[in-house]
N, C-alpha and C positions, 0 to 999 in steps of 0.2 A: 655808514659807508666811509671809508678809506681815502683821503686824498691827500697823500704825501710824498714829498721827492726830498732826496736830501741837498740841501742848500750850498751850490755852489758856494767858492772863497774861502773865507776865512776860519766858518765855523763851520763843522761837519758833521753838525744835525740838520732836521727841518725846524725851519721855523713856526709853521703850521699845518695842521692836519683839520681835516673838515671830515665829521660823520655826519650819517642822516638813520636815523634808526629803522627800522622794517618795521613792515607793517605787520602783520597776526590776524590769522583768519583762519574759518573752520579749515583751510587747507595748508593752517600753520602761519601764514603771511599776513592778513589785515586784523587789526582792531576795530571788532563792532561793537556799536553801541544799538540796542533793540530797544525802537520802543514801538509796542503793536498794541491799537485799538480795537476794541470787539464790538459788533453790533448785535441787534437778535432782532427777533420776530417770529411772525408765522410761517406755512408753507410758502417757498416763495417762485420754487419751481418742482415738479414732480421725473425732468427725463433730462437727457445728457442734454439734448438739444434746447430745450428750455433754460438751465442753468447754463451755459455757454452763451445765449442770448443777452444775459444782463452785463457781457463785457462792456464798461467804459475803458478810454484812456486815463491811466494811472496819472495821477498829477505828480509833477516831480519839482521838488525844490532845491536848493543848492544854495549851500550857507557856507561861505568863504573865508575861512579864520588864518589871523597871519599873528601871531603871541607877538608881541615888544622884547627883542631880546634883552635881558639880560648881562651884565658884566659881573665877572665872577677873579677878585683878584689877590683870592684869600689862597691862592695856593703856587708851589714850587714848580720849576718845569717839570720834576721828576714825578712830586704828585698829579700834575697835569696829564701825563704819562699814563701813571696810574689809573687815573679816570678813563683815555683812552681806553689801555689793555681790559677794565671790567667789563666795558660794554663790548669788547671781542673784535674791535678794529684795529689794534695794534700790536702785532705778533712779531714783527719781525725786532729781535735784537739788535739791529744796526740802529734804530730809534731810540735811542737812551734818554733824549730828552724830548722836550716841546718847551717851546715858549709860548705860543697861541693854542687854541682849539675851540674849533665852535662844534658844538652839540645841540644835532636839533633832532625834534619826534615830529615826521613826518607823515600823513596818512589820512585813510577815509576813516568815518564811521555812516550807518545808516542806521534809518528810525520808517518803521512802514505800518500803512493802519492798512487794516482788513474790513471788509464789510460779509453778512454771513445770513442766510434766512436755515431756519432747520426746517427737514420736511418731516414728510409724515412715517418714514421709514427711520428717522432717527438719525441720519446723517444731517449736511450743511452741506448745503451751497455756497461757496465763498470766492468772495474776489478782493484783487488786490486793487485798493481806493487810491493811497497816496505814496510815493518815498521820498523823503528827505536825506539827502548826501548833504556830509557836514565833512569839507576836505581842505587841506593845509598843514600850517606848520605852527599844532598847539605848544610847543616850548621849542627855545633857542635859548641855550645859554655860550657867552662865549666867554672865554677863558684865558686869561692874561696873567704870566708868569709875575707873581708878585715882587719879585725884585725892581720891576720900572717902573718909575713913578709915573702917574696920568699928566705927569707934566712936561715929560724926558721926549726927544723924539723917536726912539725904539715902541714907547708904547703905542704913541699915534699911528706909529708904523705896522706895528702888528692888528692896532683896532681898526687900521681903514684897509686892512687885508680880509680879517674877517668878517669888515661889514659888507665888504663886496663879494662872500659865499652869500651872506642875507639875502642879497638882491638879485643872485643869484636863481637862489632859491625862490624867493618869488617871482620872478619873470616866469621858471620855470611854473609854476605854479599858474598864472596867468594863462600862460598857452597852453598847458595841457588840459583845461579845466572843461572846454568846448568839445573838446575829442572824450574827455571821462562821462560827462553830461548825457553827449549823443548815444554812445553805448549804456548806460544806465538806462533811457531813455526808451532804446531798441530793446535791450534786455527784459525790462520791467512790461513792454506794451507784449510780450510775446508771453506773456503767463496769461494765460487764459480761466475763468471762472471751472472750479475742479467741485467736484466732493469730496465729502473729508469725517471722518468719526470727530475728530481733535483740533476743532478750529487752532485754539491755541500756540500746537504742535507744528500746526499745518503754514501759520502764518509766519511762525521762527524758521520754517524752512526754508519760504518764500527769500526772506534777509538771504539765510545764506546763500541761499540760489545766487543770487543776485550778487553777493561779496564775491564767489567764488570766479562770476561768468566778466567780474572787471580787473581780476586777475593778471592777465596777457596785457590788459592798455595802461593798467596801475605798472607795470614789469619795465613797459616800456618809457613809460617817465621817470623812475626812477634809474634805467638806464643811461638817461636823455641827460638828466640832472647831475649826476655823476661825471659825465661825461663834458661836458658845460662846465662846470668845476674844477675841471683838470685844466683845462685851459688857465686859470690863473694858481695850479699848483706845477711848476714847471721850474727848472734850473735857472731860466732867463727871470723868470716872474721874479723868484726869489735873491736871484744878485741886483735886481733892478730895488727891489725892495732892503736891502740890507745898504745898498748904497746911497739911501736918501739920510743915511744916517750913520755919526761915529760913537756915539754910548754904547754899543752893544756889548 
């Protein structure tokens, strides 16, 4: 994601641009990570109504990862740039350069065990036992035009700008976490015990189901965050920030 305005005053680039990477899903958008347990057994129901009987509620867990960003100050404003334009946030030629960039991968993955009895017609009965949502922000690298020294006040200036997309980004991350929870939660308790030839197939479908149906509330935070962000990518933000300092 994109968050740049070009820097009132003197110099007539921005000084920082903030991405956040999308996520990828069978619907193109989120990164999953599957991991599914199989069980077995005897007959364990013989008719729809039987196998629909052994619904529990799905246990759901949520593992909240925030990565330590990184400082990256091996490179140019222009290679900084570069970096931008590969990952496909920075298109417009009026941006010739960067001084800062923070780059983060932001997103869910899920992991779901299955429980499954086969009957005597050769199908399963299966339900969905547990999921685990593992969501946050696995990499943050932020990116500091190698020309300032970590001693100069340009650099403090550009690192306590994009330490504050960081915090940003987790607060975001904080609040949205109860709203993505509750809909996993909703989502996962409305599968109901199915038959199936292909446990296996059946249970990789179950993930996607589930990636697909948190879709619209993952949309919305990531609009949310974006939006949040912009707030400290602004004209005022940026001569307020250029004016703590005369190195530049």
């Amino acid at each position: 994601m994109r968050c740049s305005v070009k820097l009132a005053g003197r110099r007539k680039q921005p000084l920082f641009r903030l991405i956040g990477l999308p996520w990828r899903s069978a619907t193109g958008q989120i990164v999953s990570l599957i991991s599914i347990l199989w069980g077995s057994g005897n007959s364990y129901a013989d008719t729809d109504k039987n196998c629909l009987a052994i619904w529990t509620q799905p246990n759901i867990s949520i593992n909240v990862i925030f990565a330590t960003p990184t400082i990256d100050r091996g490179n140019s404003s222009h290679q900084i740039e570069r970096i931008a334009k590969k990952s496909g946030y920075a298109k417009s030629s009026r941006h010739a350069s960067l001084l800062g960039l923070t780059h983060s991968s932001i997103g869910p993955s899920i992991g779901a065990s299955t429980k499954y009895k086969q009957l005597k017609s050769g199908q399963y009965c299966l339900r969905l036992e547990t999921v685990k949502l593992t969501f946050g922000a696995r990499k943050t690298d932020i990116y500091i035009d190698r020309k300032y020294r970590n001693d100069t006040c340009a650099y403090q200036a550009i690192l306590e700008h994009e330490e504050e997309h960081v915090r940003i980004n987790k607060k975001m991350i904080d609040e949205y976490l109860p709203k993505i929870t509750e809909v996993l939660t909703e989502r996962a308790a409305a599968i109901r015990p199915f038959f199936t030839k292909h446990p296996k197939d059946a249970g990789k479908s179950i993930v996607n189901r589930l990636l697909f149906e948190l879709d619209p509330v993952l949309t919305e935070f990531n609009e949310a965050r974006k939006k949040a962000n912009d707030v400290i990518d602004t004209r005022d933000s940026y001569a307020a920030t250029q004016a703590k300092c005369d190195d530049w």
